[in-house]
C-alpha positions as CSV (number, residue, x, y, z in Angstrom):
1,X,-77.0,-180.7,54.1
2,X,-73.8,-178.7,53.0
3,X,-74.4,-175.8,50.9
4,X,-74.3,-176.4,47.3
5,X,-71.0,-176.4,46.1
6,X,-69.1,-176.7,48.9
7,X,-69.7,-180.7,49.4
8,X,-69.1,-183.6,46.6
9,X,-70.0,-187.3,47.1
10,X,-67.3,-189.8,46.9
11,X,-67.2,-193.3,45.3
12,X,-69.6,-194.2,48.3
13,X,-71.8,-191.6,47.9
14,X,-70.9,-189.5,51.0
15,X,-70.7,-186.4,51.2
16,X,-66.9,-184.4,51.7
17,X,-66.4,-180.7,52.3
18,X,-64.4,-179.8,49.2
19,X,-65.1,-178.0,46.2
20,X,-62.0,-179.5,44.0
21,X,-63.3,-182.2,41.5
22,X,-59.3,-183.7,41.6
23,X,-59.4,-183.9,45.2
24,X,-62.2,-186.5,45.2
25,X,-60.6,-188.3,42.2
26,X,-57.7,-188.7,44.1
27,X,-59.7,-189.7,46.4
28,X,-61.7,-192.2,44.8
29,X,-58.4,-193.2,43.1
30,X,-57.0,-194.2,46.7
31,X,-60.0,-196.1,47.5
32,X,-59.3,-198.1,44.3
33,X,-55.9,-198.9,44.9
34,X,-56.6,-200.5,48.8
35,X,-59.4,-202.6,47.6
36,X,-57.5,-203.9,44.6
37,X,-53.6,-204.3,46.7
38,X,-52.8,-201.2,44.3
39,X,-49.1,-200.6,44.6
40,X,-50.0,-196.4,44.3
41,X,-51.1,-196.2,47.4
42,X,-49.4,-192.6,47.3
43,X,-52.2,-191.2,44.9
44,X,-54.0,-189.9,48.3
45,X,-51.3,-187.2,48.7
46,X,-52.5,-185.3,45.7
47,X,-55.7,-184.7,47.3
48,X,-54.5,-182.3,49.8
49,X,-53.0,-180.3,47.2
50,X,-55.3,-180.1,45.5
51,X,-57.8,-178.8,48.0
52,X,-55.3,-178.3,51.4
53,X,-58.2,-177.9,53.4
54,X,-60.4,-180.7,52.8
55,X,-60.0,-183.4,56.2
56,X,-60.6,-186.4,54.2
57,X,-58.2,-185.8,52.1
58,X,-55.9,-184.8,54.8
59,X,-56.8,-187.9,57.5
60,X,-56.3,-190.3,54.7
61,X,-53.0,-188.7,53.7
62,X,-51.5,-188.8,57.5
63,X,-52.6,-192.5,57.8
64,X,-51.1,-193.3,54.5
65,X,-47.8,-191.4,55.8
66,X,-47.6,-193.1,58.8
67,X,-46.5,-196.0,57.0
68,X,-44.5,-194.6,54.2
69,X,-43.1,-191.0,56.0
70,X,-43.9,-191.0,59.6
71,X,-42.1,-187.2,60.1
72,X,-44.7,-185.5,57.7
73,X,-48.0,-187.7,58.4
74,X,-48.5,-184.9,62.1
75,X,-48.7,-181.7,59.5
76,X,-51.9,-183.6,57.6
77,X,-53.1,-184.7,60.9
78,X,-53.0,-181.1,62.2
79,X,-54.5,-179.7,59.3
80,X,-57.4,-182.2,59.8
81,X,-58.1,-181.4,63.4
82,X,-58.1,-177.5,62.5
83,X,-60.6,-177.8,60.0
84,X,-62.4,-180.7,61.9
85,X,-65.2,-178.6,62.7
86,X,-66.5,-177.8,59.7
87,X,-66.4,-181.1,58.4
88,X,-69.0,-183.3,57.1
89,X,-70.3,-186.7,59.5
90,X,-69.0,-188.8,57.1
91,X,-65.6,-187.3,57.5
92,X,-65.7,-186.7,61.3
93,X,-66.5,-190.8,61.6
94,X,-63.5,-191.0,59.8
95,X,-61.4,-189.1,61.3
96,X,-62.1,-190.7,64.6
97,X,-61.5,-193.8,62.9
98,X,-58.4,-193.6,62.2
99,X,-57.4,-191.3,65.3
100,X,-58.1,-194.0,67.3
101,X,-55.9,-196.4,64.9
102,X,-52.9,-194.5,65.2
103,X,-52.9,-192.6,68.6
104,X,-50.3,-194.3,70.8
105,X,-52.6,-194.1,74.2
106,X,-54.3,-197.2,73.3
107,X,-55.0,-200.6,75.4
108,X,-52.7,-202.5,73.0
109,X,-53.7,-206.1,71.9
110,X,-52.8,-206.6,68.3
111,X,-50.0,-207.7,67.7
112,X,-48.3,-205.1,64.9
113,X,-45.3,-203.9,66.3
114,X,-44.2,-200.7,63.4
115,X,-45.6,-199.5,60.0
116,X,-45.7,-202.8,58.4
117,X,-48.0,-202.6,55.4
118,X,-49.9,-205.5,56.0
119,X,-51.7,-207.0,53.7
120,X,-51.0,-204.3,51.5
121,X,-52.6,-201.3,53.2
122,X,-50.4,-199.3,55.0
123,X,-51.3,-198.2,58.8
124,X,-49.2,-197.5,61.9
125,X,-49.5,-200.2,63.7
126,X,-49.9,-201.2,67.2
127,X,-52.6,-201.2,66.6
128,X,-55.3,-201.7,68.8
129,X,-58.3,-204.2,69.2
130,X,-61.2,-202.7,71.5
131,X,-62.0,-199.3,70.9
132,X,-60.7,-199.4,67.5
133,X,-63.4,-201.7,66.1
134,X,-65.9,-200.8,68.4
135,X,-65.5,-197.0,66.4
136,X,-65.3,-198.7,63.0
137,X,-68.8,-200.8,63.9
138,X,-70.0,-197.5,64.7
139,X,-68.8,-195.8,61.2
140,X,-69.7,-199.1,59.2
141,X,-73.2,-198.8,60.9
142,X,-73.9,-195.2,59.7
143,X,-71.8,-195.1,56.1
144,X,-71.9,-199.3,55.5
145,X,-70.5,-198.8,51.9
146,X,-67.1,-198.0,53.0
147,X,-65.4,-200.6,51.8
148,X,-61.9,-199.0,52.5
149,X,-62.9,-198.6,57.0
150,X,-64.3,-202.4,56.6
151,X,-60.6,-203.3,54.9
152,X,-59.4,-201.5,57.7
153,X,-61.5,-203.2,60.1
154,X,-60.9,-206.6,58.5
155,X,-57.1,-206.2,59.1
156,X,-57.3,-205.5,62.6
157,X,-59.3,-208.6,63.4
158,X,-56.9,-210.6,61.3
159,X,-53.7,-209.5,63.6
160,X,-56.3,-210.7,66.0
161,X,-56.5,-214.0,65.3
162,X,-60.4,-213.6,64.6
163,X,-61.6,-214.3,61.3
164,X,-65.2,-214.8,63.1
165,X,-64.7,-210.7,64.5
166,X,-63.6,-210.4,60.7
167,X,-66.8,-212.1,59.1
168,X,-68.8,-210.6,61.5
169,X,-67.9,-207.1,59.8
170,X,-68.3,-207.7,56.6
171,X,-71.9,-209.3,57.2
172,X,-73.2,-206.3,58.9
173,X,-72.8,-204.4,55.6
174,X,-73.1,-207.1,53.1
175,X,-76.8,-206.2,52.2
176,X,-76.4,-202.7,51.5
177,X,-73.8,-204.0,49.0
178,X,-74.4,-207.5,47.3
179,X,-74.0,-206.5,43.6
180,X,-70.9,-204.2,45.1
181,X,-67.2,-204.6,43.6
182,X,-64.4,-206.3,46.2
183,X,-67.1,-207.5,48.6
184,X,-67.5,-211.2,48.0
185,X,-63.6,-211.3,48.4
186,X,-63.6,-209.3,51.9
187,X,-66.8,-212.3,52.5
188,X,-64.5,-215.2,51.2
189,X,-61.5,-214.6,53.0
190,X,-63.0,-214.7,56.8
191,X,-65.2,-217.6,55.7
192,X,-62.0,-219.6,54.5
193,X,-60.6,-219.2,57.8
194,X,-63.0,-220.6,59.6
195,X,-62.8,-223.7,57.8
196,X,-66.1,-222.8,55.8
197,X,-64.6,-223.9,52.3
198,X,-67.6,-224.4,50.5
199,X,-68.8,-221.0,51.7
200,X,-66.4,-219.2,50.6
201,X,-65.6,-220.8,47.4
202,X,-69.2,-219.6,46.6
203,X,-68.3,-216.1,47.5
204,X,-65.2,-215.6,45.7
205,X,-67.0,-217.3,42.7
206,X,-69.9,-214.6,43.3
207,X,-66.9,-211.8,43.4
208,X,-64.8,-213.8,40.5
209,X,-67.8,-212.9,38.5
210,X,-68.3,-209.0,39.2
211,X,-64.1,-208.6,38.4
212,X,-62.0,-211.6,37.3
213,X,-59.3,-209.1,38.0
214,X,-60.2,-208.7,42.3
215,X,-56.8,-210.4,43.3
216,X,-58.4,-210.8,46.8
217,X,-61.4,-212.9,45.1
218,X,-58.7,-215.0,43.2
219,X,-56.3,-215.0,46.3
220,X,-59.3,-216.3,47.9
221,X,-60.3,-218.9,45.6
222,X,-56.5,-220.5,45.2
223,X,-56.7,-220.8,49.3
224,X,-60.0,-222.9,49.0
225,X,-58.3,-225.0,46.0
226,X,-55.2,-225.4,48.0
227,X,-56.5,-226.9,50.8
228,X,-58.7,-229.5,49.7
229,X,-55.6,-230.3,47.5
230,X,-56.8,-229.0,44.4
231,X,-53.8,-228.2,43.5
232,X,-53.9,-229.1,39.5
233,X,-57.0,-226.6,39.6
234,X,-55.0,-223.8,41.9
235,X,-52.1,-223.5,39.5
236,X,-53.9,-223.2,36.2
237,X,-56.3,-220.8,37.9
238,X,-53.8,-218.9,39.4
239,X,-51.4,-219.2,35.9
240,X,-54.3,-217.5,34.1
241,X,-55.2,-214.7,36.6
242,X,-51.2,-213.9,36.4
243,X,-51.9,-211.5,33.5
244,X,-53.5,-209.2,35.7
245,X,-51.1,-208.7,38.7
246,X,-48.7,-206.5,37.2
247,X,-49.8,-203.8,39.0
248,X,-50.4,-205.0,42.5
249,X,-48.3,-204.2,45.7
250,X,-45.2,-206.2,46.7
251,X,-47.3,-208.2,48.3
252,X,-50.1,-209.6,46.9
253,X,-47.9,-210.1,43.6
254,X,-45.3,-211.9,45.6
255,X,-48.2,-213.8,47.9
256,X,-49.8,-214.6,45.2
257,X,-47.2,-216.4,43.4
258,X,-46.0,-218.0,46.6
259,X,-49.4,-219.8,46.8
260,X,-48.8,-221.5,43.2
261,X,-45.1,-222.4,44.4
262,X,-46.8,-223.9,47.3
263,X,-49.4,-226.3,45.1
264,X,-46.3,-227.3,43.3
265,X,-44.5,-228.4,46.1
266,X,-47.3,-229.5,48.1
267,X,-48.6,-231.6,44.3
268,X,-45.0,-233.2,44.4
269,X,-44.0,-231.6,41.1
270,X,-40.3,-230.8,40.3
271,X,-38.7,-228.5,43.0
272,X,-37.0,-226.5,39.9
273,X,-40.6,-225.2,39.0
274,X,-40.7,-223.9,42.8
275,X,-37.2,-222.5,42.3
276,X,-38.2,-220.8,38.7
277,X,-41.3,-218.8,41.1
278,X,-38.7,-218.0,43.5
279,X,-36.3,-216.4,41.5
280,X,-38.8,-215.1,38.3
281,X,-42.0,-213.7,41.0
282,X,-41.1,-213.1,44.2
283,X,-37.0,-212.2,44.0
284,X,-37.4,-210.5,41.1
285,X,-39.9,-208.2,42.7
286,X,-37.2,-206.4,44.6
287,X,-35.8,-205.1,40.9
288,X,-38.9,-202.9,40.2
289,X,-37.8,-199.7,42.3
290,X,-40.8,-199.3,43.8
291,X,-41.2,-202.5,45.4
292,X,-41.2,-202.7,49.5
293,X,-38.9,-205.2,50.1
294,X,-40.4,-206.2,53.5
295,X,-43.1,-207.6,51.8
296,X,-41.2,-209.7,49.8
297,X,-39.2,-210.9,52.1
298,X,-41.7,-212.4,53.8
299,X,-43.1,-214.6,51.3
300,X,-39.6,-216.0,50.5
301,X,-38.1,-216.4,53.6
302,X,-42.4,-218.6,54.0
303,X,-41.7,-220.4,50.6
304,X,-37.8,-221.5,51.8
305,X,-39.0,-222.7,55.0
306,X,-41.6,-225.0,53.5
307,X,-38.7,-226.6,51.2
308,X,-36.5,-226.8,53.9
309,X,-38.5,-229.0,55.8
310,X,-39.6,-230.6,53.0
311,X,-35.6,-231.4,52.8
312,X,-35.2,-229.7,49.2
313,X,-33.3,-226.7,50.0
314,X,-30.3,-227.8,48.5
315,X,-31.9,-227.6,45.2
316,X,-32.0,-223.4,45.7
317,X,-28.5,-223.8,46.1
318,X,-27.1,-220.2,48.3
319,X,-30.7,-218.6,47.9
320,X,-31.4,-218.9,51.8
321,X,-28.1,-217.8,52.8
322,X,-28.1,-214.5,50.2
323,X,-31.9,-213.8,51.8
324,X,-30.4,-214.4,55.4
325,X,-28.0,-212.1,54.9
326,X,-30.7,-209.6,53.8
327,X,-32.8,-209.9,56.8
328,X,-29.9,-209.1,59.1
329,X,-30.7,-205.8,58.3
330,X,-32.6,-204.5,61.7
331,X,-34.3,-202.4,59.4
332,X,-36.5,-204.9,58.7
333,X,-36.8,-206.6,62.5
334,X,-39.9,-205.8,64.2
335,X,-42.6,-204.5,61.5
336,X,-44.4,-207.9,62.4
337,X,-44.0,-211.0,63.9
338,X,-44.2,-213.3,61.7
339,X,-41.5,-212.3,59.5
340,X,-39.7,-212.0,62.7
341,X,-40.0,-215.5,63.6
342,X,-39.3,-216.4,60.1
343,X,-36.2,-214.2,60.7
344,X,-35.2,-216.2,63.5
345,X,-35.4,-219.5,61.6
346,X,-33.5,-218.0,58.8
347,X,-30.8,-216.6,60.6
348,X,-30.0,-219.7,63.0
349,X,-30.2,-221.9,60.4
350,X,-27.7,-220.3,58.4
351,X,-25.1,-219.8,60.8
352,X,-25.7,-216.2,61.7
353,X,-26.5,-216.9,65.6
354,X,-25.6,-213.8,67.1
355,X,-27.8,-212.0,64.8
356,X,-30.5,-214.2,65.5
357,X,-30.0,-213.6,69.5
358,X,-30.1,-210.2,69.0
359,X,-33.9,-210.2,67.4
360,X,-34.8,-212.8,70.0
361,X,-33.8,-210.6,73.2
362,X,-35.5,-207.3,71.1
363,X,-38.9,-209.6,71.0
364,X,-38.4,-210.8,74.6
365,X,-37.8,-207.4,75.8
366,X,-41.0,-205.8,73.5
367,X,-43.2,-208.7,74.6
368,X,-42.1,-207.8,78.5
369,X,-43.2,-204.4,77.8
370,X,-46.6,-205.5,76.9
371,X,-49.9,-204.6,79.1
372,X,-50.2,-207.4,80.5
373,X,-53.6,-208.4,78.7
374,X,-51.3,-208.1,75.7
375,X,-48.4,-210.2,77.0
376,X,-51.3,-213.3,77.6
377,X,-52.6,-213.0,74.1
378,X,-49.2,-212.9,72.5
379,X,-47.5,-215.6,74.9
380,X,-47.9,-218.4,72.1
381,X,-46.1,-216.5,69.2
382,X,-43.1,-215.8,72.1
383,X,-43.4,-219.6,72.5
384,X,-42.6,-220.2,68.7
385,X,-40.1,-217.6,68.5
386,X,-38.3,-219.4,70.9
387,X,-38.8,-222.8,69.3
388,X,-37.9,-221.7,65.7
389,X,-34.6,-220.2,67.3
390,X,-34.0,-223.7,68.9
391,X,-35.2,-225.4,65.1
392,X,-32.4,-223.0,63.3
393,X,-30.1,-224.4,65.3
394,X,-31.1,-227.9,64.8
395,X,-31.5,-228.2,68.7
396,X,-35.0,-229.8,68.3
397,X,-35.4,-231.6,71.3
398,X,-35.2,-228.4,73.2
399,X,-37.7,-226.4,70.8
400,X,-40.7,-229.5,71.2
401,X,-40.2,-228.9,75.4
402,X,-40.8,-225.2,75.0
403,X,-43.7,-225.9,72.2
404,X,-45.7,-228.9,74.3
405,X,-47.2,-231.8,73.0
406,X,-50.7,-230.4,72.8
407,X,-49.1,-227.7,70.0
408,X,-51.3,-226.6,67.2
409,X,-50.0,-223.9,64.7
410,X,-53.9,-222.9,64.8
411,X,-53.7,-221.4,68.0
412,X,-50.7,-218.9,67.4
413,X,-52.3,-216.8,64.3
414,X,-51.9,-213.8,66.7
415,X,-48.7,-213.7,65.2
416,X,-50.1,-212.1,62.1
417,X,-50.8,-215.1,59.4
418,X,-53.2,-217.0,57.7
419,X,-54.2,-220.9,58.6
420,X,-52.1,-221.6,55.6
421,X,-49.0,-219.1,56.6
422,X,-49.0,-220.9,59.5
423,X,-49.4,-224.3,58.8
424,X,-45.8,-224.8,58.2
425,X,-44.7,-224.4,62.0
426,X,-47.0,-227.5,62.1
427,X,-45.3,-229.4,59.7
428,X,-41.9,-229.0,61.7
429,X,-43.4,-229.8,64.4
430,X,-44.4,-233.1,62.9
431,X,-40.8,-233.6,61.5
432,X,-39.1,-232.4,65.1
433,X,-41.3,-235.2,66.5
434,X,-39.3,-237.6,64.3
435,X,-36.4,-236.3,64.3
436,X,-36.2,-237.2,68.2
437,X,-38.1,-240.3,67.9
438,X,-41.9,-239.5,69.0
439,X,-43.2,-241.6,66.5
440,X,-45.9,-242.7,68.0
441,X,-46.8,-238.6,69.2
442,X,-46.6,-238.0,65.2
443,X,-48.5,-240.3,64.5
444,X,-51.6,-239.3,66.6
445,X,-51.0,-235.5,65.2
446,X,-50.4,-236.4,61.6
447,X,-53.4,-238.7,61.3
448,X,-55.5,-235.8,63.0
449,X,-54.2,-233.4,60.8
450,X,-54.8,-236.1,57.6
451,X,-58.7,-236.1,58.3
452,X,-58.5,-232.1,57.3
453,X,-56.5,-232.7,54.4
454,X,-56.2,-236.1,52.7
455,X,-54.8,-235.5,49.8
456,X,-51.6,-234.1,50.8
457,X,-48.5,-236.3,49.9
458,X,-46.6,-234.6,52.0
459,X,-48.3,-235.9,55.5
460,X,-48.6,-239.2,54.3
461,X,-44.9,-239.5,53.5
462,X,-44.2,-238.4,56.8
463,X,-46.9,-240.7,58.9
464,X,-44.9,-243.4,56.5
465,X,-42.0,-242.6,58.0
466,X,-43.5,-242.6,61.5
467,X,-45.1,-246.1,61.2
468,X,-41.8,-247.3,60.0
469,X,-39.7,-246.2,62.9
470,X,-42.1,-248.2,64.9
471,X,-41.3,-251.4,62.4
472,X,-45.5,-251.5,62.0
473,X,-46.6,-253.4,58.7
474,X,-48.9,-250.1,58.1
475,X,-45.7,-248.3,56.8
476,X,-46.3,-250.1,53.1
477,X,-50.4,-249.2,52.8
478,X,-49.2,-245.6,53.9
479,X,-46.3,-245.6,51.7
480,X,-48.6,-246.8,48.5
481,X,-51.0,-243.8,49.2
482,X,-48.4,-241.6,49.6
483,X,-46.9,-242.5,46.2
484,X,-50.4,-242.6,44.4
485,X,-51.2,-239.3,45.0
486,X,-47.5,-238.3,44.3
487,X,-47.9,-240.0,40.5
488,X,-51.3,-238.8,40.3
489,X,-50.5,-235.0,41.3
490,X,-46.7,-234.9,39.5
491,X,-48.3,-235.8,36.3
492,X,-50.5,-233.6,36.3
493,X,-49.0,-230.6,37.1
494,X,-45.9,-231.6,35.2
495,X,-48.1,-230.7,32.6
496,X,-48.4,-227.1,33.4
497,X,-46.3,-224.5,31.4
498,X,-43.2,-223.3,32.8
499,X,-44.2,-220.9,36.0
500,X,-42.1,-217.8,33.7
501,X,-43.7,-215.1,32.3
């Protein structure tokens, strides 16, 4: 034990080597603004001046910085590792924590590319997959109520592709913290993407009840809803939880409201009530002047995709053109790859070609410069680079030959993205398969896909169109279901106030 004095506890109850009350406010503050997709993240850099020589306050600051301002996260790292000695256990575990996360001599296999903050928290990223968790198992065994290192943790298994890595985390920790603020959403989230529905509805319910306010719990919650087609109970769920999102990061406010524009579309309500969340939640984020546009951009160039296949993108009139012409800006290529093969789409498909060839040969040439144990596990997002590049340009016969008829959007969440982010590439796979005449291939996908998700118009409308191509009397039955659940979903959310604030 420290000498009196010259240690404090934080919001965990570990001990740090300070002896300024404000540092470990700012401390705790920081903590607080990760778990809840804070947008003031920079809190953490008052707590090295208020105590300069405190490494917590310092490590946190540097990791923060490498996101935000790479050129001055080295002096806080530097000041750490001089003063690393005298630190406490909890600190050191920390320190090698996040030393690990953003030293460059790493055995690569996660697929962040820059300082992308995803999911909200910001990290340098390339981040690695081995040593990496294996230190944050360590930390998590010794200090398990460190909810900000299992965040931490969580995200690095989610550029993974393992949600069951991710679950495995939080489980390992979850009894030393069952009546604990933001853990039932960091439980709900891994569960949902396994396909445990009813398991994780039961966990964001348990969270839902410790803090209505946990925008992870309710982000959780409207996933569940959403995919059992829910979608009546998403929107007024998510409508009401709207109050409270004011202060979150670019985002989770802009995610957030991306999932109610998606139970509209996917409920077969008006397209205007998509286009008023476009323009009044997620574009109108980038007037606040602290929003990250990144972030933003990658939930509207997700939303205009899924009305563009959905053949409704007329309706958002120049929209996808003014956001193309944004994310020609290489100062957005390459934080992470799913907005860069959202990029791709975007910019073929509005005529900006050249642009479009220049990101694709900078993510052939990054993925070539792979380990290659990286270049394996990231061959199938290459794959749908190339295939959305061929979609953009409405060449769809050539993107289905470099996707292959066994494709499943499943298998390419190493590209950074949730089931539902990437459910979409699915969906133009289905309508690529009709728009060359694979009926009979869309068929046997759709109805596979229909047994996970029945009550979604949208697949039925398209296995409609399927059977008819083929002239089979199936086509009406189809049709009629498609069109009940149309009626039975527009009316109800018809019903639903304006999406405005």
């Amino acid at each position: 034990m420290e000498a009196a004095g010259r240690v404090k506890l934080d919001k965990w109850g570990y001990e740090v080597k300070t002896t300024s009350d404000a540092c470990i406010s700012s401390i705790n503050a920081y903590y607080e603004q990760v778990l809840s997709y804070g947008r003031r993240r920079s809190v953490i850099l008052e707590a090295p001046i208020h105590d300069p020589n405190c490494v917590l306050a310092n490590m946190l600051a540097c990791q923060f910085l490498c996101s935000s301002d790479p050129c001055r996260a080295p002096f806080h790292l530097q000041a750490a590792k001089s003063l690393l000695e005298h630190a406490t256990s909890y600190e050191r575990a920390v320190f090698d924590a996040i030393i690990c996360l953003i030293s460059p001599e790493r055995d690569d296999d996660v697929t962040i590319e820059s300082h992308f903050k995803c999911l909200g928290i910001s990290f340098l990223a390339f981040a690695q997959h081995s040593s990496d968790i294996v230190r944050r198992l360590q930390l998590l065994k010794h200090f398990p109520k460190d909810l900000v290192s299992l965040t931490r943790a969580q995200v690095l298994a989610f550029y993974m592709g393992r949600p069951d890595l991710s679950l495995e985390l939080v489980q390992q920790v979850l009894p030393m913290n069952e009546n604990e603020n933001y853990i039932y959403g960091l439980l709900a989230f891994p569960l949902l993407e396994l396909g445990r529905m009813a398991d994780a509805e039961k966990a964001a319910r348990l969270g839902y009840e410790i803090n209505k306010e946990d925008p992870w719990v309710q982000h959780a919650l409207c996933h569940v809803f959403q995919y059992e087609c829910r979608f009546k109970e998403a929107v007024e769920f998510m409508q009401e939880c709207s109050q409270s999102w004011g202060s979150l990061s670019s985002f989770m406010i802009t995610h957030n409201w991306w999932h109610v524009a998606l139970c509209y579309l996917e409920g077969h309500s008006s397209v205007e009530k998509v286009r008023q969340i476009y323009d009044q939640h997620i574009w109108k984020e980038l007037e606040r002047s602290d929003a990250i546009k990144a972030e933003v951009y990658l939930n509207a160039v997700a939303l205009l995709l899924r009305v563009y296949v959905r053949g409704e993108i007329n309706v958002f009139e120049d929209r996808l053109k003014i956001l193309a012409g944004c994310l020609a800006d290489q100062a957005f290529w390459y934080l992470e790859w799913h907005l860069d093969l959202l990029t791709l789409w975007a910019l073929t498909c509005t005529g900006e070609s050249a642009k479009a060839e220049e990101l694709l040969k900078g993510l052939r040439a990054r993925h070539s410069m792979m380990t290659k144990k990286k270049q394996h596990s990231m061959q199938r997002g290459m794959m749908l680079a190339e295939a959305l590049y061929k979609y953009g340009k409405g060449e769809d016969k050539q993107a289905l030959e470099l996707l292959g008829p066994d494709f499943d959007a499943i298998n390419c969440k190493i590209i950074g993205a949730s089931d539902e982010q990437v459910d979409v590439f699915n969906e133009v796979f289905y309508v690529m398969l009709l728009n060359t005449g694979q009926a009979v291939k869309a068929i046997e996908v759709i109805e596979k896909q229909l047994k996970k998700r029945e009550g979604a118009p949208f697949l039925w409308r398209l296995l409609e169109r399927s059977y008819s191509m083929l002239g089979k009397q199936e086509a009406r039955i189809v049709g009629e279901k498609a069109s009940a659940l149309e009626t039975a979903y527009f009316n109800k959310l018809e019903k639903q106030p304006d999406p405005v604030a």
